[in-house]
Residue, then its C-alpha position, 0 to 999 in steps of 0.5 A: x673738582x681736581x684731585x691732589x697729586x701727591x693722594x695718588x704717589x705711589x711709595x715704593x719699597x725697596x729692601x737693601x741687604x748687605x753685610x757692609x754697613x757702610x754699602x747700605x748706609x750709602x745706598x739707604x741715603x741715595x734712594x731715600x732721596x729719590x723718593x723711594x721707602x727703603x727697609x735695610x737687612x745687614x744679613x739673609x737671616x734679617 
């Protein structure tokens, strides 16, 4: 029996912190597309 390649993915997490919501708006929507989980901080205090 084989097993299905995507029960064995890995999802990654990534946190993007800046206070320029454009700059992690910009970074969130490219490592989105690269597969990649990503949890945003707009300040150190998040």
């Amino acid at each position: 029996m084989s097993e299905n390649p995507d029960q064995n993915q890995v999802i990654k997490n990534i946190l993007v912190c800046d206070d320029i919501p454009d700059n992690t708006e910009l970074i969130q929507m490219i490592l989105e597309q690269e597969g990649y989980r990503v949890n945003v901080a707009h300040r150190g205090a998040e």
